[in-house]
Each structure stands twice: as C-alpha cells, then as structure tokens.
PADRENGU-768425 format. One line per field, with one value per atom (N, C-alpha, C): residue number from 0; residue in three letters; x, y, z. Coordinates in steps of 0.001 Angstrom, whole numbers, plus 500000, padded with zeros to 6 digits. Example, Ala and Ser with C-alpha at 12.3 -4.5 7.8 and 13.67 -1.06 7.14 Angstrom:
# residues 2
k: (0|0|0|1|1|1);
r: (Ala|Ala|Ala|Ser|Ser|Ser);
c1: (513190|512300|513200|512850|513670|512900);
c2: (494310|495500|496700|497750|498940|500030);
c3: (507800|507800|507800|507080|507140|507870);
END
This chain:
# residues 248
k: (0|0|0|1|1|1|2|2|2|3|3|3|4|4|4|5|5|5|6|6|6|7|7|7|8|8|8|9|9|9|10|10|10|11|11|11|12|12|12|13|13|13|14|14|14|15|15|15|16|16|16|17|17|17|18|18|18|19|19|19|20|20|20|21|21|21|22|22|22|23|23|23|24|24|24|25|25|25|26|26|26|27|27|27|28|28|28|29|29|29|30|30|30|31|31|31|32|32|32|33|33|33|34|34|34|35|35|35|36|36|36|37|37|37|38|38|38|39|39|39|40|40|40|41|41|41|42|42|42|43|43|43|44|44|44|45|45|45|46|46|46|47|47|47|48|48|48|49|49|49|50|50|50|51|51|51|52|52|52|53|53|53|54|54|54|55|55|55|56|56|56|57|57|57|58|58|58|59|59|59|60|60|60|61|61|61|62|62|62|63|63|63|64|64|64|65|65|65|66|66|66|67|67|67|68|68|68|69|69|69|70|70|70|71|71|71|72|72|72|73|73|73|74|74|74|75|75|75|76|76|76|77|77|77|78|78|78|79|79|79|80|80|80|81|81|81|82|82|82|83|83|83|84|84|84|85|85|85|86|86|86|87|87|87|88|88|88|89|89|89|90|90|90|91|91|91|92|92|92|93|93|93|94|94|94|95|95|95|96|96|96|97|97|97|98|98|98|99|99|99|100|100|100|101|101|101|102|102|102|103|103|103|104|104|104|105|105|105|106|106|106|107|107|107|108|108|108|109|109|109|110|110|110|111|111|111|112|112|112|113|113|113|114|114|114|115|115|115|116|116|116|117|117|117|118|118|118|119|119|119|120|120|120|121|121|121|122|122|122|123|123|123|124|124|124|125|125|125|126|126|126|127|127|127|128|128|128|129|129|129|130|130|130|131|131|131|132|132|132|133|133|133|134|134|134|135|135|135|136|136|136|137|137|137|138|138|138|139|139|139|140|140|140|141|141|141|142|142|142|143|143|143|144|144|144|145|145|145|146|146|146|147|147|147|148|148|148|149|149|149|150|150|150|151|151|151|152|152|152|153|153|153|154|154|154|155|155|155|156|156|156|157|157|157|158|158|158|159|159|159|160|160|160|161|161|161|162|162|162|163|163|163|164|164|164|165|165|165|166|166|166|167|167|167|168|168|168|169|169|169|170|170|170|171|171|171|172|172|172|173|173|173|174|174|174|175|175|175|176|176|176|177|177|177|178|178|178|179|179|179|180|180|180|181|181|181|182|182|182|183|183|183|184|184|184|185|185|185|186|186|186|187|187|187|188|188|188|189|189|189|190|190|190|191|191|191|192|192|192|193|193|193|194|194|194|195|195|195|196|196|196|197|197|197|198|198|198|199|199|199|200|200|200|201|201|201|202|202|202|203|203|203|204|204|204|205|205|205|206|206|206|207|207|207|208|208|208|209|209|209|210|210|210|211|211|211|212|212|212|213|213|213|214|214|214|215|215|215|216|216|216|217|217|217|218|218|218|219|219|219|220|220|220|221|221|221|222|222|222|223|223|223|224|224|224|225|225|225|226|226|226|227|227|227|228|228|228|229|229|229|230|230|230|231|231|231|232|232|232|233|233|233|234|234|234|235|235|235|236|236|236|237|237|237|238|238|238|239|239|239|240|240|240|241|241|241|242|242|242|243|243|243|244|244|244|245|245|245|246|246|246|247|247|247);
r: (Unk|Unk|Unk|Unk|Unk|Unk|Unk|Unk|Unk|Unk|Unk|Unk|Unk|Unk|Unk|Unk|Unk|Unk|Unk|Unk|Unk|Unk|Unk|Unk|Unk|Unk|Unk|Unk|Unk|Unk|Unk|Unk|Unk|Unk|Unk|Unk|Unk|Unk|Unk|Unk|Unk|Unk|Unk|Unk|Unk|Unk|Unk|Unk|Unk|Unk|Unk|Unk|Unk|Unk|Unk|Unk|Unk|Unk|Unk|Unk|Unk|Unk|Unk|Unk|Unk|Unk|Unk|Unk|Unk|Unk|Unk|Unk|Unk|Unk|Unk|Unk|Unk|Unk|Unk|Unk|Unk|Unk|Unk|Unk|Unk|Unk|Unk|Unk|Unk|Unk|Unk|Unk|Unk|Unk|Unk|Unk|Unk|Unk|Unk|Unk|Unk|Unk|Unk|Unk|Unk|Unk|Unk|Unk|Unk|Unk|Unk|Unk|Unk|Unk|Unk|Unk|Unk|Unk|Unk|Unk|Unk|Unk|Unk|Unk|Unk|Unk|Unk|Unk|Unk|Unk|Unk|Unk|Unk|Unk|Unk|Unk|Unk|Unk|Unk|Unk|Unk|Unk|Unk|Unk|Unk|Unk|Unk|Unk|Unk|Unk|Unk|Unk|Unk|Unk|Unk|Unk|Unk|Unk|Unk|Unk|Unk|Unk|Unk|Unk|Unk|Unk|Unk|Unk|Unk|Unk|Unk|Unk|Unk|Unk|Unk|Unk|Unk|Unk|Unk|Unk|Unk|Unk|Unk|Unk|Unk|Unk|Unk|Unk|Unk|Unk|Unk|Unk|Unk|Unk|Unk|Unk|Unk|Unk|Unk|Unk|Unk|Unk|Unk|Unk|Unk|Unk|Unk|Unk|Unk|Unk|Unk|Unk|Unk|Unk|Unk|Unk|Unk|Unk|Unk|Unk|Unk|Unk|Unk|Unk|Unk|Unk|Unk|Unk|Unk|Unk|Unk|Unk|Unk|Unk|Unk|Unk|Unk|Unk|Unk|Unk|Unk|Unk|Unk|Unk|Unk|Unk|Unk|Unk|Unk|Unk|Unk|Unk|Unk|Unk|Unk|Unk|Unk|Unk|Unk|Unk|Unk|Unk|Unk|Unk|Unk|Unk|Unk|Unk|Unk|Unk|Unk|Unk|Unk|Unk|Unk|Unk|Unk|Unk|Unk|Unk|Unk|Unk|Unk|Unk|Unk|Unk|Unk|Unk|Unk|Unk|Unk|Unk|Unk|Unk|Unk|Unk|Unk|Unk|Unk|Unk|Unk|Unk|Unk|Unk|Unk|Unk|Unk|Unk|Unk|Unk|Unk|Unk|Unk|Unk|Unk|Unk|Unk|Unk|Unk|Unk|Unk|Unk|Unk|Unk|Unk|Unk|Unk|Unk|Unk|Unk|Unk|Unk|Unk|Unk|Unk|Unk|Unk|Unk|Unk|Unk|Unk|Unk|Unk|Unk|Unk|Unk|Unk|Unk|Unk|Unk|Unk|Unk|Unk|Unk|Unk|Unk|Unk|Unk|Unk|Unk|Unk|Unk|Unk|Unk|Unk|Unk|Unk|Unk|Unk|Unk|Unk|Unk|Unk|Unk|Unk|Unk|Unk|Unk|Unk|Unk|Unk|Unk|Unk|Unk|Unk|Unk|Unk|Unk|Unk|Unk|Unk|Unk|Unk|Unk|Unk|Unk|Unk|Unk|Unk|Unk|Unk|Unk|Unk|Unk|Unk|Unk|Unk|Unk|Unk|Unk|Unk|Unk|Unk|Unk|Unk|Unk|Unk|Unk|Unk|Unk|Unk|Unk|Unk|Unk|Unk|Unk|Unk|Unk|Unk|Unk|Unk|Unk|Unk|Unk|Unk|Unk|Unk|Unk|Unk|Unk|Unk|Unk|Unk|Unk|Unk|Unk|Unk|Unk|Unk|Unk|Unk|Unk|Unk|Unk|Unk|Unk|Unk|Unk|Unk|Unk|Unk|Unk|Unk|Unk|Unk|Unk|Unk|Unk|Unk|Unk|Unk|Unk|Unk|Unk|Unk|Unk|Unk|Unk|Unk|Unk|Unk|Unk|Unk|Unk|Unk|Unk|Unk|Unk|Unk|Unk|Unk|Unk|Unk|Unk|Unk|Unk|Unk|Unk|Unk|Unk|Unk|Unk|Unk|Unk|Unk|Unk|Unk|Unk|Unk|Unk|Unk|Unk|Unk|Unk|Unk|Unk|Unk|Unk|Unk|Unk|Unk|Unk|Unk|Unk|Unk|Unk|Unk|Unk|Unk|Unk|Unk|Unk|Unk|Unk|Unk|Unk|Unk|Unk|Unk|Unk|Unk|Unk|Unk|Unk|Unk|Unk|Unk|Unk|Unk|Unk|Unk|Unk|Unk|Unk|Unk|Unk|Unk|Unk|Unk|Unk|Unk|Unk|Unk|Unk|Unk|Unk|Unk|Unk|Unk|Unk|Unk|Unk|Unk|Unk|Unk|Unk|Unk|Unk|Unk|Unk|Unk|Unk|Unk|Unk|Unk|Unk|Unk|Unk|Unk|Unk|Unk|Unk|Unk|Unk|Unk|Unk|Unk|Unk|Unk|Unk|Unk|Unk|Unk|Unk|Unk|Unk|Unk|Unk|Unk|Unk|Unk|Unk|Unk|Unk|Unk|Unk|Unk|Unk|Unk|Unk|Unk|Unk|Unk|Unk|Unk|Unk|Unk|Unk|Unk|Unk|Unk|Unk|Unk|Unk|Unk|Unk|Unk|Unk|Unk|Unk|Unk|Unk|Unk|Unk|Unk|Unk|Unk|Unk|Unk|Unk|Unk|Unk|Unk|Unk|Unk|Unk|Unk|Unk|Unk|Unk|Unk|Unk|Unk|Unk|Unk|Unk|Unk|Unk|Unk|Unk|Unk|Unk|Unk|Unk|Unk|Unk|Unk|Unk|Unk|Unk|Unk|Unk|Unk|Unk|Unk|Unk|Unk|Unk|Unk|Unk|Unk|Unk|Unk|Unk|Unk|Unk|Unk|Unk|Unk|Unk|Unk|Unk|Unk|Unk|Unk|Unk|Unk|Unk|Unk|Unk|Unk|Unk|Unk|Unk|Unk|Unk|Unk|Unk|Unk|Unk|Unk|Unk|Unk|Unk|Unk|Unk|Unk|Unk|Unk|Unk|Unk|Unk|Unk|Unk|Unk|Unk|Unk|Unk|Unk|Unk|Unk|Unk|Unk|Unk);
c1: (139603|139121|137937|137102|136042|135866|136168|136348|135421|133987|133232|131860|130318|129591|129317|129331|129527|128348|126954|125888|124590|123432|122351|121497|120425|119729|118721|117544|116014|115516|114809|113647|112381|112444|111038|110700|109616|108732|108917|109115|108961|110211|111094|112821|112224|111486|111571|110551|109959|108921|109751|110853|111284|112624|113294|114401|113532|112174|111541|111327|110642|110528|111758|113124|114025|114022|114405|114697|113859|113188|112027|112591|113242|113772|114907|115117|116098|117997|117372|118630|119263|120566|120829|120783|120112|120102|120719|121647|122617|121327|121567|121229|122415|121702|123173|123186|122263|122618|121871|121923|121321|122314|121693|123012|122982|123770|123878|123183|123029|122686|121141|120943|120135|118325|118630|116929|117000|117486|117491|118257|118150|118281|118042|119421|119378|119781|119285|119813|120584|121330|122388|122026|122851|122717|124321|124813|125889|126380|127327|127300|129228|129642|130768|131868|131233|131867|131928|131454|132504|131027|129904|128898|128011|127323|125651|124196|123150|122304|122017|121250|121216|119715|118838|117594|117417|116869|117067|115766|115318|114243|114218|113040|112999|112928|113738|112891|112573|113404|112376|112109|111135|110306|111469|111629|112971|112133|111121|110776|111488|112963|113661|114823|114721|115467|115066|115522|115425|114872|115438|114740|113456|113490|111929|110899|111188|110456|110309|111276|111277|109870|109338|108115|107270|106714|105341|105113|106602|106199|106175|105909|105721|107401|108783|109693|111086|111189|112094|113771|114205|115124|115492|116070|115808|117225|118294|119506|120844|122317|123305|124684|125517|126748|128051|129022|130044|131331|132123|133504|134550|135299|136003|137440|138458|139915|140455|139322|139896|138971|138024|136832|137073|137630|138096|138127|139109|139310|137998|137173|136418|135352|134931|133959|133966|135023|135884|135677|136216|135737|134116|133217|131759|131405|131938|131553|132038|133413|133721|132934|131852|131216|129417|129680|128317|127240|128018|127418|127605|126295|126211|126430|127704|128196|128149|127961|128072|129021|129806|131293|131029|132482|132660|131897|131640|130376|130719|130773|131295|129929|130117|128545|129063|128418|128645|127439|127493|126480|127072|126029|126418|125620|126462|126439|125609|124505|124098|124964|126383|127142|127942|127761|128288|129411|129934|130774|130557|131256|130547|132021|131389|131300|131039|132703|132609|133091|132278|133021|132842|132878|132986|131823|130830|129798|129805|129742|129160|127565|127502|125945|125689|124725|124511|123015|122689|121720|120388|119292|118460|117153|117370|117303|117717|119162|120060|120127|119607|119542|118980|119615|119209|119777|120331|120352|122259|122795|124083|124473|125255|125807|126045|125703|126330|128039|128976|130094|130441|131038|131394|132918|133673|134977|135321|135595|135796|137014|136504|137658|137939|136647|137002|136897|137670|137744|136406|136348|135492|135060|135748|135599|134527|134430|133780|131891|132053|130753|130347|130925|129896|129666|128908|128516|129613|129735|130837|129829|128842|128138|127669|128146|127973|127103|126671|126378|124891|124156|122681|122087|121104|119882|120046|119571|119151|120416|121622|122836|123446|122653|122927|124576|125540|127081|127400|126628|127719|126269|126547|125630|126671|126096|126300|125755|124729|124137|123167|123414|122341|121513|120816|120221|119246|119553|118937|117921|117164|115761|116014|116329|116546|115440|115604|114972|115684|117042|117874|118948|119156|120348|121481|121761|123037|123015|122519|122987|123849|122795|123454|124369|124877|125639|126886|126977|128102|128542|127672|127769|128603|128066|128998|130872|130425|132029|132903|132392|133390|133559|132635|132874|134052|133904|134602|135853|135869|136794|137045|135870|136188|134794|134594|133091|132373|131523|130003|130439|129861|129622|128248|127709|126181|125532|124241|123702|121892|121358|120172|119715|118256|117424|116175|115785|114051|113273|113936|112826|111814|112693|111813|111384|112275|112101|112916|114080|115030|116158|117289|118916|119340|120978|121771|123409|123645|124827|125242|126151|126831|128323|128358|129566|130290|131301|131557|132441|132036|132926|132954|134454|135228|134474|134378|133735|132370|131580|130400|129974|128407|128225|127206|126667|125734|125277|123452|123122|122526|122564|121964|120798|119428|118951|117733|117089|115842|115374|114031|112711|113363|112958|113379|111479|110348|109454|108263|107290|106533|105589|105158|105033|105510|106790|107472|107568|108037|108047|109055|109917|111058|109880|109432|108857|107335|106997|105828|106513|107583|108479|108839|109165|109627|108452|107278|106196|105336|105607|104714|106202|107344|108482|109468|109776|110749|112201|113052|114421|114557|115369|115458|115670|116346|116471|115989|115879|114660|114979|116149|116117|117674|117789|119357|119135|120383|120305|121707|121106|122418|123096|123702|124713|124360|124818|124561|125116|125508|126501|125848|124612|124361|124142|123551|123725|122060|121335|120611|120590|120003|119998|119000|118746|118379|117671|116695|116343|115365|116014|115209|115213|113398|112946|112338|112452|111790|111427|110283|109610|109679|111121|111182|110780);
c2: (496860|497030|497985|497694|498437|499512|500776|501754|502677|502669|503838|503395|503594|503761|505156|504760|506141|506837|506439|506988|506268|506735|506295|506470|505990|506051|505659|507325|507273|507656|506883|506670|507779|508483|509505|509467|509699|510132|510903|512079|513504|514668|514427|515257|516257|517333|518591|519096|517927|518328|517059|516107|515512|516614|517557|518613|519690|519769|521044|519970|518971|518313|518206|517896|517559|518983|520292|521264|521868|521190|521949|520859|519996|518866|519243|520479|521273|520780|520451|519696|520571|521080|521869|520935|521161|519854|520865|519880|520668|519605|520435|519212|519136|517728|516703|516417|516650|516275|515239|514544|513598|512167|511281|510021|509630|508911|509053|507744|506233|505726|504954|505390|505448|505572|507163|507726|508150|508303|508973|510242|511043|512668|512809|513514|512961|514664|514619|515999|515121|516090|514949|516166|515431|515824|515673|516088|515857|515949|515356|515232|515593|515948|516556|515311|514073|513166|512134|512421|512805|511442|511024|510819|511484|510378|511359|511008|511865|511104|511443|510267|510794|510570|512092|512008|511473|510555|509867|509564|510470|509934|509600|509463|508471|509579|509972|511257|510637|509187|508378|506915|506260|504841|503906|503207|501871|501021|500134|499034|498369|497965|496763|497112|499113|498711|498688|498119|497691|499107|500041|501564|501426|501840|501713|500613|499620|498699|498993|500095|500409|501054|502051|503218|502055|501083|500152|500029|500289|499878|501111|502335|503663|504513|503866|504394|504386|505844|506251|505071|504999|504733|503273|503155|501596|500963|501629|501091|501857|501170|501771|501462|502360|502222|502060|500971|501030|501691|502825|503064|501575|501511|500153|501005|500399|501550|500186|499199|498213|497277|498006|497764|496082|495650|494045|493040|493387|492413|492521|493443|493490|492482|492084|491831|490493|490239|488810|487924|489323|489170|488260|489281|489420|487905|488109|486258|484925|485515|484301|484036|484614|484730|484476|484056|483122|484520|485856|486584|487222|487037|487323|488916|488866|490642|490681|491768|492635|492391|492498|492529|494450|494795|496183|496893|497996|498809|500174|500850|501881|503397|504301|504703|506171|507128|508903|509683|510649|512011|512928|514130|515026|516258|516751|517861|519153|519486|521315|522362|522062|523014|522587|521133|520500|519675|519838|518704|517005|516199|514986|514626|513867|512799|511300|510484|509464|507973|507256|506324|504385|503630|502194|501443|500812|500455|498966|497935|496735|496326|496039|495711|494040|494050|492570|492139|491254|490722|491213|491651|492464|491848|490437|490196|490384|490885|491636|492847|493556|495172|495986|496184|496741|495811|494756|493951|493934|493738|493687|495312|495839|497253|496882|497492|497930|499227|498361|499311|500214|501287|502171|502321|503084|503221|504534|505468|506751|506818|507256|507620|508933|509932|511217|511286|512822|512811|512884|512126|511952|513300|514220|515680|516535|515793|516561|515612|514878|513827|514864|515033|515363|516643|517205|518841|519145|520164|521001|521368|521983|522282|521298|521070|520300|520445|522043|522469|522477|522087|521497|522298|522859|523713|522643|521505|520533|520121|520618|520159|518711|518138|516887|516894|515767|515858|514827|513417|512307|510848|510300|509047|508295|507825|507184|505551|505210|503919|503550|502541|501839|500911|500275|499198|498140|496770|496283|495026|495007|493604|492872|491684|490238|489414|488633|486963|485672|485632|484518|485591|486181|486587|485894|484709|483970|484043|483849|484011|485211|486202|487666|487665|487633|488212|487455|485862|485787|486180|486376|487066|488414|489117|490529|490128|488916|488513|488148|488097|487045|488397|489504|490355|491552|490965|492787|491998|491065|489852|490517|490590|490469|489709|489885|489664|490820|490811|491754|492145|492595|493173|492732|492383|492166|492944|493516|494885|494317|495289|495228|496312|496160|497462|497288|496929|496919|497671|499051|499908|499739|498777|498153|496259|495947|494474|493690|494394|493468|492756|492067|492236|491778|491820|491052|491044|491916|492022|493133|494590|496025|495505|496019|495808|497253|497240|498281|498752|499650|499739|500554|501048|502831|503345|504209|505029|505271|504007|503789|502796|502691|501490|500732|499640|498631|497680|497923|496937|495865|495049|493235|493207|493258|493400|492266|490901|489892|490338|489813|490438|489422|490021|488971|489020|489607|489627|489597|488438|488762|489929|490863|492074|493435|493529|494189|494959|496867|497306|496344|496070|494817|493742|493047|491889|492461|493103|493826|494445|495146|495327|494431|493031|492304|491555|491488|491265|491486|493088|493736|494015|494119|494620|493231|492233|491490|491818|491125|492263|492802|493847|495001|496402|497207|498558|499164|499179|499335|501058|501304|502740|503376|504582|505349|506030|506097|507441|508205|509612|510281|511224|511132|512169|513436|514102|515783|516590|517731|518161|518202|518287|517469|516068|516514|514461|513639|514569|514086|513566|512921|512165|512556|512551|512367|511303|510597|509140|509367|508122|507897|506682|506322|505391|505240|503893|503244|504690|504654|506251|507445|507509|508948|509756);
c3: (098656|100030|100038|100816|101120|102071|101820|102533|103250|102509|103123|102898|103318|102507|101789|100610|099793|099959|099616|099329|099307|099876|100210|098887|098202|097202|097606|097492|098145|096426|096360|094877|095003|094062|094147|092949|092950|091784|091026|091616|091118|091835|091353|091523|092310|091888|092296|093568|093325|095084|095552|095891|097026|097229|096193|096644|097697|097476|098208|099567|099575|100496|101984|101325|101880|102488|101592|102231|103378|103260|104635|105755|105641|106298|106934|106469|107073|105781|104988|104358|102765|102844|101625|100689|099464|098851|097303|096593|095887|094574|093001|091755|091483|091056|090672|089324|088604|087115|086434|085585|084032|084227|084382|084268|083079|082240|080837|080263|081029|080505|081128|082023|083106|082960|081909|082260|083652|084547|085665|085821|086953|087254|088935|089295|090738|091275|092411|093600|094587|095031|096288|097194|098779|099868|100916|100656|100782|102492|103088|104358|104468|105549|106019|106460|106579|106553|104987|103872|103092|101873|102760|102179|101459|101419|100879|100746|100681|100031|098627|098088|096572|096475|096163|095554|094004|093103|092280|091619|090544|089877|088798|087763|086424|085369|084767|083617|082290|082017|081331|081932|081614|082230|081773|082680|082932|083797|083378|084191|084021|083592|084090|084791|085289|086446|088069|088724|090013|090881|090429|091251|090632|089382|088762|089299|089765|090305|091831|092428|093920|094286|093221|093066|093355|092458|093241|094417|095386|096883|097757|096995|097138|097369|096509|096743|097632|098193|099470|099411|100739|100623|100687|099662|098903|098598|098390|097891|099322|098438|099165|098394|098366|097356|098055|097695|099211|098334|098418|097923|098211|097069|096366|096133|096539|096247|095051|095266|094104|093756|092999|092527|092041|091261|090483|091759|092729|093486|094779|095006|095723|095345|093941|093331|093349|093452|093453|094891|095731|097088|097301|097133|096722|095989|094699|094269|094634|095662|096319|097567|097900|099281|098062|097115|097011|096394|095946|095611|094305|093517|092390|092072|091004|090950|089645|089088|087715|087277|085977|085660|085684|085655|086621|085030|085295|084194|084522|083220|082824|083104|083519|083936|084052|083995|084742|084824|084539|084818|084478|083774|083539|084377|085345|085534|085133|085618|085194|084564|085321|084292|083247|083120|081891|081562|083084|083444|083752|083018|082653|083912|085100|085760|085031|085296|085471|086390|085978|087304|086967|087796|087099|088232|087889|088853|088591|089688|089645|090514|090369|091227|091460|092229|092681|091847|091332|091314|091455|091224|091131|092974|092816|094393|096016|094902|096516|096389|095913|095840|097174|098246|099268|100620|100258|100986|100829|099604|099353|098257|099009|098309|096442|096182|094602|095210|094098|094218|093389|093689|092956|092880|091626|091803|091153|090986|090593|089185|088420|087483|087509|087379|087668|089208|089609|090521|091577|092675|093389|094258|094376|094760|093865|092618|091439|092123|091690|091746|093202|093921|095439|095930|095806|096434|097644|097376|098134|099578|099448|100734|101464|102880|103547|105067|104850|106059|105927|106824|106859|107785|107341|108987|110519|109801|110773|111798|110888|111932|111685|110704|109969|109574|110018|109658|109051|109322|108676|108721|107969|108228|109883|110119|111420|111364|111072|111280|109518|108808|107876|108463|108622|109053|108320|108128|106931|108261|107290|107907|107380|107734|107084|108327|107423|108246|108622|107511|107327|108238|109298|110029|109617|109785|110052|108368|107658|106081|105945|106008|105540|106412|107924|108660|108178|107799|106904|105766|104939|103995|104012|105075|105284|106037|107283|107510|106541|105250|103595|102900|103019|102705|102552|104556|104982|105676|106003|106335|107888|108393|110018|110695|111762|112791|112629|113072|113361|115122|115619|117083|117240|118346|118885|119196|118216|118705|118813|119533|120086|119625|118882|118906|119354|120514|121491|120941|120598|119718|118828|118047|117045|116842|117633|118193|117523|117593|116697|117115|116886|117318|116181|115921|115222|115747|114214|114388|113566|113948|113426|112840|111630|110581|110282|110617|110424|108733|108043|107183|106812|106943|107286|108542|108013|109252|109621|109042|108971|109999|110038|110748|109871|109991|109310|110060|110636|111483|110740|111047|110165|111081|110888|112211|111938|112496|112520|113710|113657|114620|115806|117024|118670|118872|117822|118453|117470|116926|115970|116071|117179|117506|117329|116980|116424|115732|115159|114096|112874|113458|112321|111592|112358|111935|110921|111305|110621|109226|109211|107754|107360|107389|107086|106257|106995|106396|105325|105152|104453|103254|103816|102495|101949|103080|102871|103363|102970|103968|102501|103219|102173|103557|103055|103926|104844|106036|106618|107350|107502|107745|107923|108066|108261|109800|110629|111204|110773|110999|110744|111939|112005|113229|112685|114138|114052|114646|114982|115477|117147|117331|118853|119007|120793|120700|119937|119356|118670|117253|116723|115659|114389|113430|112025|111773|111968|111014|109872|109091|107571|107775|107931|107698|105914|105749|104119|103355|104301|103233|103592|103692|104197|103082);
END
C-alpha cells in the first residue's frame, strides 16, 4: 500500500550554494550524505509532517541517469518518491496498470557521521520520471534517513499539494485510479489555466492538472517542458503557503 509521499527531489548543480540558497528561503536545511552507488550527495529539508525535500547533486558525471539529464533543462524540482509498507506487491500494482517498474533495487547513503543508511528502490522507466513516483522501502530505520529538525524560519510544516502537467489527462488520471485503487476529486486551478483531477495519498495531495486554456501558465509548461512536475505547495503554520515551482 501506498502510504505517503515521502520526498520531493530538486536537481542542482552545485550542493553548497542551493543549501545557502534554500536557507535564505528561510529553510533549515540539514546534509544528508554520499549515496553509494549513485555519484550523487544530497542536503534534505525535512518537514514536521514526516516528509521532505531532498537537495541532490552530481559529485561525479552520470549521463545515463535521469537527474543528470534533468540539469540540461536547467534542473530544480524534477522527481517524487511515494513510501511502500510493501514495496513487491505495490510494483505489481504499478505493472498491472500498464506501468513499467524496476525489479525492487538495493541502494543507501552514507551519512557525515558515518552511518550507512539503507533502503530498497524501484523506479519507473526513464520516460515516467516525474510523472509516475519511484518507490522506496526502508530497511534501516526510516527515523535515521530523515533530519530530526523540522522547524523552518519560514513556518514551512508539511507538503500539502504536488502538482503534475500532463496533456493525455484521462491516461495519467487512470493510471493513478489502478494505482491507489480509488477516484480522483475534480479540482480547478484558473491560476494557471488548468483542471483535472487531486489524488490523495496518505496525507498528501496530488493534482493531475491539463491546460482549460492555450493561454495559460500550464499550457505554456507543457510546451516548453512536456508533462513532467510542474510545482509543490507547502503548508505553514499560517494560512499562507510555500510554492516551488520547476525552478525553484
């Protein structure tokens, strides 16, 4: 079953001016460590509802992975990871709904202070990357993997909303009903000229969102990126909001 979205994955260049970046963003940003098989080195951002974000760069060159290929389109937030309490049968789930999955993959990080984090990852297809979650499943404990500080300048508490750009709506939005094995809700965003349909999973939300307007900020991303991620908001301890758009 699919329980949470675990964690957001924004692509940078350069680790240590997007940790200074964020923090002026008002955001405690904890380092996260070396992944072992990766070439990557990530800072997290950890949130009180029990997410995160993960800053994520290259410390060696991987053009054949899918982040490394994220930087040509100048980066930011590009991926998303969903918690699995049964990683095998989820995947199963996933390829019985017409979607190409990883067999489950063995993966960790090591820690600044030397504690090696590990966990079991599947992923989708290098075409659905942003569009369909990569899963995660924890072997070590999941308390270890995530920064303890959760308290943010900005007042930042919990992701609240993902929102993806598609064109084929009725594709993806089934895609997520075979998924999560319920309906969508009907949501509207004028803001940007969109509608679809909000998925909820755990205590998250997920908008599916196609342009209602070739005028549009949607339809203009869709244009220039394809579907693929188009932004986060995050809750806060007022009634204001947090957003991360593409390049944040």
């Amino acid at each position: 079953m699919l329980t949470a979205i675990d964690h957001l994955v924004i692509v940078v260049s350069d680790l240590e001016a997007a940790v200074e970046r964020y923090g002026l963003r008002g955001f405690a940003v904890a380092p996260g460590g070396r992944h072992t098989t990766t070439g990557t080195h990530n800072a997290l951002i950890a949130l009180a509802d029990g997410s995160y974000l993960e800053l994520l760069a290259f410390y060696e060159p991987d053009t054949q992975s899918p982040w490394w290929r994220a930087l040509d389109h100048g980066g930011g937030l590009f991926d998303f990871c969903v918690q699995t309490d049964d990683l095998r049968a989820d995947v199963a789930r996933l390829r019985e709904a017409g979607i190409a999955m990883s067999d489950p993959t063995p993966m960790g990080r090591v820690r600044p202070d030397g504690y090696r984090l590990e966990w079991v990852l599947s992923t989708p297809n290098a075409d659905l990357r942003g569009i369909v979650p990569f899963l995660i499943e924890d072997l070590t404990p999941r308390s270890e993997r995530v920064p303890g500080n959760t308290v943010h300048p900005n007042e930042a508490i919990g992701l609240d909303t993902l929102t993806l750009a598609v064109e084929d709506l009725a594709a993806v939005c089934g895609r997520y009903r075979a998924i999560l094995g319920r309906e969508g809700s009907d949501v509207e965003a004028p803001d940007v000229g969109g509608a679809g349909q909000r998925f909820a999973i755990g205590p998250h939300h997920l908008d599916v969102l196609a342009p209602t307007t070739a005028s549009g900020l949607l339809a203009g991303w869709l244009e220039r990126s394809g579907a693929s991620l188009f932004g986060a908001t995050l809750a806060t301890k007022s009634p204001r909001r947090v957003r991360l758009d593409r390049q944040t």
